[in-house]
C-alpha positions in Angstrom: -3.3 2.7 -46.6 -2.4 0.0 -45.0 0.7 0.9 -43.6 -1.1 4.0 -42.3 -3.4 2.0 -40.3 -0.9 0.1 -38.5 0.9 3.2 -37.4 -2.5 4.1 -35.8 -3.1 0.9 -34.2 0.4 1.0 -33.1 0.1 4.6 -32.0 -3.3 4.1 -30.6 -1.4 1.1 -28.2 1.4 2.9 -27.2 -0.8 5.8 -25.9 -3.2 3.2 -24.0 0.3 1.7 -22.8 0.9 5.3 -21.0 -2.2 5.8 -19.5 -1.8 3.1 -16.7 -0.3 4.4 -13.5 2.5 3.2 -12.6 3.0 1.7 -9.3 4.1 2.7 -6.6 6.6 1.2 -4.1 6.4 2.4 -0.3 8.6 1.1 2.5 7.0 0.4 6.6 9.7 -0.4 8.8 7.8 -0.9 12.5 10.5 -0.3 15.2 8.5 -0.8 18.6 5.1 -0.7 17.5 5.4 2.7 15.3 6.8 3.5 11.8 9.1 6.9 11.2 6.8 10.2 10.8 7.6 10.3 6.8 5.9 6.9 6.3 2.9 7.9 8.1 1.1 9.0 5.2 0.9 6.8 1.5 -0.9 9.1 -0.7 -1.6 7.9 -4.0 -4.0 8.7 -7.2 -7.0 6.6 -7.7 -6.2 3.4 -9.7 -2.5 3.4 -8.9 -0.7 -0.2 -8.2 0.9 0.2 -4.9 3.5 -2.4 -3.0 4.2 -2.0 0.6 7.5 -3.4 1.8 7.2 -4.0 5.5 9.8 -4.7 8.0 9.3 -5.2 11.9 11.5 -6.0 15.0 8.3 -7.5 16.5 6.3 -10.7 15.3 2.5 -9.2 14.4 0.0 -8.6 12.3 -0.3 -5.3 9.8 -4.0 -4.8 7.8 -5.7 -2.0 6.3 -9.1 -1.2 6.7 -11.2 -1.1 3.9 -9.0 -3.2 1.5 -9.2 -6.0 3.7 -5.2 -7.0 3.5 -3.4 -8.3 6.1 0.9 -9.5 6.6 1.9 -11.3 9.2 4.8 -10.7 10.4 8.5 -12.2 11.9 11.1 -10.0 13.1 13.5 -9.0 10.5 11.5 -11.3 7.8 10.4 -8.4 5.3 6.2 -8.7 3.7 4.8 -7.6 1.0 1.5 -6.1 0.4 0.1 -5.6 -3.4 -3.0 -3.8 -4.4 -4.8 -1.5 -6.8 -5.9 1.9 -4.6 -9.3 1.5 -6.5 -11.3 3.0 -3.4 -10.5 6.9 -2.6 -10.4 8.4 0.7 -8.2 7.8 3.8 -7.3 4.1 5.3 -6.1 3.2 8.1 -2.7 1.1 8.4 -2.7 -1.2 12.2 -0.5 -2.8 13.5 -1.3 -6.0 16.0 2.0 -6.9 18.1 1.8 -10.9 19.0 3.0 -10.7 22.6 1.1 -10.9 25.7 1.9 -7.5 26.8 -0.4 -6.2 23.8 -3.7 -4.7 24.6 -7.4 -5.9 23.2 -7.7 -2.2 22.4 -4.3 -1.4 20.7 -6.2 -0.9 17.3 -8.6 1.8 18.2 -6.0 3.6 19.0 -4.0 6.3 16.6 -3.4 4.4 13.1 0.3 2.9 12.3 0.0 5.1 8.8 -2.4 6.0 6.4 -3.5 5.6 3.2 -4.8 8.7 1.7 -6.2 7.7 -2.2 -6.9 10.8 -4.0 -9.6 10.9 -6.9 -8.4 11.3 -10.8 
């Protein structure tokens, strides 16, 4: 019996084990203020580990709304962001150049990228 038990509990583990998401790994590369058209769009399952690699050839600031994370960036230095997508819906990815030529306004304009985080 009590082998039995432990094949259970050791069952019962493995199948908790598979259950958690796996994460996720996206790359950002910003190239003049704007990232490539197939890394607009990060769309992941509710309660999915995501890391964001990001790469810019400008110095600035990249946060997403709602999650409240933020990377500062140097040109050519890469960041990482980390996060559980526990809140579903769509989130918006800006980006913030640091150089005088850079507008108040820039960030109620289009979003950098998205993330879209779809329910379970």
């Amino acid at each position: 019996m009590q082998l039995s038990l432990s094949i259970v509990l050791c069952l019962f583990a493995v199948g908790t084990l598979a259950a958690e998401p796996a994460e996720k790994t996206f790359e950002l590369a910003i190239t003049g203020g704007q990232v490539a058209k197939e890394q607009r769009l990060i769309r992941v399952d509710k309660g999915t580990p995501v890391k964001l690699r990001v790469t810019s050839d400008a110095a600035g600031s990249l946060h997403l709304h709602a999650y409240k994370l933020e990377a500062h960036l140097a040109p050519g230095t890469p960041a990482e962001l980390a996060f559980n997508a526990r809140a579903t819906g769509r989130f918006r990815f800006e980006w913030h150049a640091d150089n005088a030529t850079a507008k108040s306004g820039d960030h109620h304009g289009p979003p950098l990228a998205t993330l879209e985080v779809r329910p379970k």
